[in-house]
C-alpha positions, 0 to 999 in steps of 0.5 A: 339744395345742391349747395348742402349736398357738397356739405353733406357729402363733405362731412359724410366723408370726414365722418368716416375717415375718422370711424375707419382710422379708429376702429382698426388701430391699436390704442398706444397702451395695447401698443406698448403692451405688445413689446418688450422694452429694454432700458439702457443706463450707464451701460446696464441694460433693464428689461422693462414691460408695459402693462395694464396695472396702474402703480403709482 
C-alpha cells in the first residue's frame, strides 16, 4: 500500500494544479475581447475589435 500512496499523491497534485490553472484565467477569446487592437498596413492604421459574434 505505501507503493500507490506516492502515486496518489502524485496524481492528486497534478489533479489540482490544472483545476487551479483553469479556473482562474481568462480564456484567449475574454483576452482578446478585453483589448483593443490596431492593425497598421502601409502606413495606415485600422482600429480593429474582438468580439464574440462569429462572421465568416
Amino acid at each position: 500500500m505505501k507503493k500507490y500512496w506516492k502515486y496518489i499523491i502524485a496524481v492528486m497534485t497534478v489533479l489540482l494544479i490544472v483545476v487551479g490553472l483553469t479556473a482562474c484565467g481568462k480564456s484567449t477569446a475574454q483576452d482578446l475581447q478585453s483589448n483593443k487592437w490596431y492593425l497598421n498596413q502601409k502606413g495606415q492604421s485600422y482600429k480593429t475589435q474582438f468580439n464574440k459574434k462569429n462572421d465568416y
